[in-house]
DRENNU-281724 format. One record per residue: x, y, z of N, C-alpha, C in turn; residue in three letters. Coordinates in steps of 0.05 Angstrom, whole numbers, padded with zeros to 5 digits, always signed. Each point is the difference from the previous one (the first is absolute). Example, Ala and Ser with C-alpha at 12.3 -4.5 7.8 and 13.67 -1.06 7.14 Angstrom:
<atoms>
+00264-00114+00156-00018+00024+00000+00018+00024+00000ALA -00007+00021-00014+00016+00024+00001-00015+00022+00014SER 
</atoms>
This chain:
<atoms>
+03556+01303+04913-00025+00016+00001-00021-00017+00015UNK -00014+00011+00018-00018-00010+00010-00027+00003-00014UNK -00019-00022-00003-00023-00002-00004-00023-00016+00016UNK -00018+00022-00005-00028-00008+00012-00012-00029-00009UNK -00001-00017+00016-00002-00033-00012-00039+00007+00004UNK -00017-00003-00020-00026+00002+00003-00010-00020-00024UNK +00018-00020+00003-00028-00027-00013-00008-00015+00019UNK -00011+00008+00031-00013-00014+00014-00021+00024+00010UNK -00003+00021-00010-00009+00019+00008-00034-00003-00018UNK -00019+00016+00011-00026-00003-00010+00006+00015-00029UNK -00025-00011-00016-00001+00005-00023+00001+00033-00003UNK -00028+00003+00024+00008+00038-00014+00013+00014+00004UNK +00022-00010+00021+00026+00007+00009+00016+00005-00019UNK +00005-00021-00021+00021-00009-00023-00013+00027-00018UNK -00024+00004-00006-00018+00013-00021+00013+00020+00005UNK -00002+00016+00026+00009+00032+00005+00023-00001-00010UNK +00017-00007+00005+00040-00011-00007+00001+00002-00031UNK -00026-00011-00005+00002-00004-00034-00007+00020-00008UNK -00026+00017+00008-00007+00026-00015+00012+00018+00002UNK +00033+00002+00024+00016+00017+00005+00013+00002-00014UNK +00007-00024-00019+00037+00003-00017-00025-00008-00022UNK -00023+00006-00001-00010-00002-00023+00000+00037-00010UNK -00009+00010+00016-00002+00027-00004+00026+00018-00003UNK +00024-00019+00019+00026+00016-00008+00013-00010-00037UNK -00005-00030-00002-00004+00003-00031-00009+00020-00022UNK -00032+00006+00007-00006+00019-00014+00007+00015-00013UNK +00017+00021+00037+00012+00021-00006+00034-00010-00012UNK +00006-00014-00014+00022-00001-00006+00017-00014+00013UNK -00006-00003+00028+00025-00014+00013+00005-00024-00002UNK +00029-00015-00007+00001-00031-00007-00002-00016+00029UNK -00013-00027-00016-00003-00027+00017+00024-00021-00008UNK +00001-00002+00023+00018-00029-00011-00007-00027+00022UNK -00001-00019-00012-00012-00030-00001+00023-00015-00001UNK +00002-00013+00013+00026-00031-00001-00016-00018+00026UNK +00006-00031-00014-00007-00019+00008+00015+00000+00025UNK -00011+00000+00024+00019-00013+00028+00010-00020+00003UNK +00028-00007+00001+00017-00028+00007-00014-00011+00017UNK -00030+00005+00012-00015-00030+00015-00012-00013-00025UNK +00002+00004-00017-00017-00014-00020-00025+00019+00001UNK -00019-00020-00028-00016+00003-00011-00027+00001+00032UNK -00024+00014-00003+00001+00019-00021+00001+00026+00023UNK +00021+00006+00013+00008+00028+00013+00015+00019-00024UNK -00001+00021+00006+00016+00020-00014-00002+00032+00013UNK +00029+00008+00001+00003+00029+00000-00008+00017-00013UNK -00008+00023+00012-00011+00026-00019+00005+00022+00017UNK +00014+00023-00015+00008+00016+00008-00008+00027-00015UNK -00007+00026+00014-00018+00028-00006+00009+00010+00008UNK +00020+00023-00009+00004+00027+00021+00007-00016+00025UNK -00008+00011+00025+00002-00010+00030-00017-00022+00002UNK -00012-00018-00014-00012-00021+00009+00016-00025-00007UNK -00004-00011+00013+00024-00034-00007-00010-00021+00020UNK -00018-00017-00017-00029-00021+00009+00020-00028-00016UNK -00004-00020+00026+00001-00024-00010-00026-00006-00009UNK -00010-00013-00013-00026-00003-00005+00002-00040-00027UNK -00030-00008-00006-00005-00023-00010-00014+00016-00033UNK +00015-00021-00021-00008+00013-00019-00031-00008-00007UNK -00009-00023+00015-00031-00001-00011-00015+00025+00008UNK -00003+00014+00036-00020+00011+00003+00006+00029-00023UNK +00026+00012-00014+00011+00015-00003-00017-00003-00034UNK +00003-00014-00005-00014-00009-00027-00023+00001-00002UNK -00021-00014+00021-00028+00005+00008-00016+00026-00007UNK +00019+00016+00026-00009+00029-00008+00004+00003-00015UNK +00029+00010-00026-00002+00012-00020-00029-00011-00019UNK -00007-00032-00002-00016-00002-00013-00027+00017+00013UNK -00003+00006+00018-00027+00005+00017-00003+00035-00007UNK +00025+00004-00008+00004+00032+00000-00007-00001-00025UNK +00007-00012-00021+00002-00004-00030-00033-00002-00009UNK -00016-00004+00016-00030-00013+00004-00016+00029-00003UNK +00018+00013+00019-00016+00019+00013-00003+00024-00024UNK +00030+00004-00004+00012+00026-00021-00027-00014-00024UNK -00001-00025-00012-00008-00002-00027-00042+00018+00005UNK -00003-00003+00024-00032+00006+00005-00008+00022-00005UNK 
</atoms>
């Protein structure tokens, strides 16, 4: 399977990617997460048709930044 490698990609780049398989969550559809054989801290995530290499800090960031927002 090919994936979109975007942990060198700008932050609000990563954000959109995130609010995408954030919203396919929502609606029900599963995520799945596994650590990438480059090591720490890269990891796979996969949505429906999306499949992002991505870094688990900025991925964490947001959720907390999102978690900020929902509590206001």
């Amino acid at each position: 399977m090919d994936r979109k490698d975007i942990r060198l990609s700008p932050d609000e780049e990563k954000e959109k990617v995130y609010e995408e398989i954030d919203k396919l969550h929502k609606q029900g559809k599963g995520v799945t997460t596994k650590a990438h054989k480059s090591g720490f801290p890269a990891i796979t995530v996969d949505c429906q048709d999306i499949h992002i290499l991505t870094d688990i800090l900025s991925l964490e960031q947001w959720r907390a930044k999102t978690k900020q927002k929902e509590r206001r």
